[in-house]
C-alpha positions, 0 to 999 in steps of 0.5 A: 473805111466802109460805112455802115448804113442804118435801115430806117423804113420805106428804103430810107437809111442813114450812112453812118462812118463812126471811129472804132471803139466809139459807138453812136450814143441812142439818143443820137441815133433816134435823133438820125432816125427821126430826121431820115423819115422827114418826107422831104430829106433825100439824104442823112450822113453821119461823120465819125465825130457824131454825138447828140445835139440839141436840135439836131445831130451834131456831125450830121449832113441833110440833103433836102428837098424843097424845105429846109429845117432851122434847127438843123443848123442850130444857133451857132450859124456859121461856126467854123475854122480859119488857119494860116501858115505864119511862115515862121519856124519852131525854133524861133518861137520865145521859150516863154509863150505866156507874153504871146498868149497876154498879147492875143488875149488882149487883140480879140476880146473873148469870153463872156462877162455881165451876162453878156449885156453892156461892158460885156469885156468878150465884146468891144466897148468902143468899136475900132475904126476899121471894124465899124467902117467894115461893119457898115460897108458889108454887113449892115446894109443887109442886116437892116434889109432883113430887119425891115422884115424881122426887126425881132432879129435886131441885136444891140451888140452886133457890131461889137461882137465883129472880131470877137471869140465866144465862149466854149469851144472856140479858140485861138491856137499858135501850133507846130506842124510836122515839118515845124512850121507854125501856123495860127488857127481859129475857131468861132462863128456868128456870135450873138447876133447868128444865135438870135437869127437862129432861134428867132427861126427855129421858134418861126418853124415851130409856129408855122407847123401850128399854123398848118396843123402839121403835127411832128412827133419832134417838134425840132423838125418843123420846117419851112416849104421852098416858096413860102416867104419864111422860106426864103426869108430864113435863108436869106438870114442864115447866108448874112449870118454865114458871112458874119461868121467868115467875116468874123474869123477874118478880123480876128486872124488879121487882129492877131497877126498885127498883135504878133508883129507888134511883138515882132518890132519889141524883139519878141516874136519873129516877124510873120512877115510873109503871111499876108502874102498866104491865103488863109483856109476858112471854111464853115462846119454849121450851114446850109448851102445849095448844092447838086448831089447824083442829079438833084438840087438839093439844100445840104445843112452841115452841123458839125461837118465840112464840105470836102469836095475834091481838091477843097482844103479844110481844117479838122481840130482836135481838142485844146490837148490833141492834133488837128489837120489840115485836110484836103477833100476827096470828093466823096459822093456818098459822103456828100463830099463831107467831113468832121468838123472835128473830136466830137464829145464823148461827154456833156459839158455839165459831165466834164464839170462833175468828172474832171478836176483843175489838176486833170486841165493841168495833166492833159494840156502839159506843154500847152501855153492855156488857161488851166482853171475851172472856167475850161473844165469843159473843154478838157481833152479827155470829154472829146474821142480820140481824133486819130480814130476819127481821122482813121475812120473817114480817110476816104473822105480826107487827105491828111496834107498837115498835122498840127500840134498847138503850143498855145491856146486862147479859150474864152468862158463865162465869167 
């Protein structure tokens, strides 16, 4: 599907991909705007599932030059997808899913108790074995570096929250794919510990425009320059917090997997006895990494949007209610081999609450083992767009290789 492209000034411009019948909310456009005009941004995308964000543009894509901008990231460093062919079919699944939603919900903690402090139940109370011995093999080491440095950044419950869900749009989901094949896919990131690096640097940012006498019209703009410490520094700990999300599906994947064979042995599930034997597709949708686009050597920050190099698998979901798909990427360069990242919302979570009802959840997650209470009101599938029509609108950028139907659904909310 062509593109559109939004002139800004001075030859800049935004190339924008948006899904027919859904138009670019203003807010979300000036958003675009304001980032293109930054002297050091080379590039700004947008993908169909494209709406406003705090920060920054939610389904945006930034190529820049020698600087790089926290809040374009955002707090939710690293959030991404994993799925993995369970190996097993349809028609072996138990006709009552309800037991296999108890047992997932009791293998990965997920939601958000007493504020999220101590016996926070989204958080592990006693850490597992396995996780601490992972935690202090591969994360803790460059954690404390960084903390030398920014002990700020510190955040008592990190550990726990290895292997653990969140709350909002996060999921864990068993889903039927065209051929009826079923597949366990994830959804989560950095947890606390990626939202404390996130803000703490976003606030830096701000601090370090005062300290220039660099004055932004969008204060969410600030930026660090390549050469400084700070610069350096906040890449170092959006890459740790990157690979605590990667890390952090991985457990939880490998946590559900076991929790299935447990009910495997009881006779109540079939054994997925073959995954492991089946690489998982894990990819980011909120990062910055370093890449080379049409000759140049570039920092690109992906909110809410995957890289879709050619040839590279990734994972489009849908809402709790909708398809998702298993993608592989074309290669787009004018993309900037990029993709969504998913929906996109047509709606705040706040409006949802004030427009949709329980009995709405109940309606539009027909034949979806879930939570259909208030605490997911939220994320009810009527406040995303329609991802057939995102999907319609990037079809340059993707290949559809699976589509993906859930038949269950774990959510985690405040309580």
């Amino acid at each position: 599907m062509p593109f559109e492209v939004m002139e800004v000034e001075n030859g800049r411009h935004v190339k924008m991909w948006l899904p027919e019948g859904h138009d670019i909310e203003e807010q979300a456009r000036n958003q675009l705007i304001s980032v293109a005009k930054m002297p050091f941004v080379r590039d700004v995308c947008c993908m169909p599932d494209v709406h406003v964000g705090m920060g920054a543009t939610i389904g945006s894509v930034i190529a820049t030059e020698r600087a790089v901008m926290p809040a374009a990231v955002g707090v939710d460093i690293g959030c991404g997808m994993v799925a993995l062919p369970l190996n097993i079919n349809a028609s072996q699944l138990p006709d009552n899913l309800g037991l296999v939603r108890k047992v997932i919900e009791k293998a990965v903690p997920h939601g958000r108790t007493n504020n999220g402090q101590e016996g926070d139940l989204g958080a592990w109370g006693k850490i597992p074995k396995g996780i601490e011995k992972l935690w202090a093999s591969e994360l803790l080491p460059s954690y404390d570096r960084l903390l030398k440095r920014h002990p700020k950044l510190k955040h008592k419950f990190a550990a726990n929250h290895l292997g653990t869900l969140g709350t909002g749009n996060h999921f864990i989901e068993l889903c039927i794919d065209e051929n009826d094949g079923v597949w366990l896919m994830l959804h989560s990131g950095s947890r606390g510990v990626g939202a404390k690096i996130g803000g703490y640097f976003i606030r830096l940012a701000k601090e370090d425009m005062r300290i220039h006498h660099i004055n932004l019209e969008d204060k969410d703009l600030s930026y660090f320059s390549e050469g400084t410490q700070w610069f350096d520094d906040y890449l170092e700990a959006v890459g740790w917090a990157q690979d605590f999300a990667w890390t952090n599906r991985d457990v939880m994947v490998w946590n559900t997997v076991e929790a299935l064979f447990g009910l495997a042995a009881e006779g109540k599930f079939p054994y997925p006895v073959e995954s492991c034997e089946v690489e998982a597709i894990n990819c980011h949708h909120n990062y910055v990494t370093r890449e080379q686009h049409r000759g140049r050597n570039v920092l690109v920050t992906r909110k809410g949007a995957v890289q879709a190099r050619e040839g590279t698998m990734g994972i489009i979901p849908g809402s709790m209610g909708a398809r998702s798909f298993i993608v592989r990427g074309r290669g787009h360069k004018a993309a900037l081999n990029s993709c969504s990242h998913g929906a996109g919302r047509i709606m705040s979570r706040t409006q949802a609450e004030k427009t949709f009802t329980v009995e709405d959840v109940i309606a539009q997650t027909e034949g979806v083992e879930c939570h259909k209470g208030e605490g997911v009101i939220d994320e009810i599938p009527g406040s995303y767009k329609d991802i057939d029509a995102v999907m319609a609108a990037q079809t340059d950028m993707v290949e559809i290789v699976h589509t993906l139907k859930q038949v269950l659904c774990v959510k985690g909310w405040k309580k």
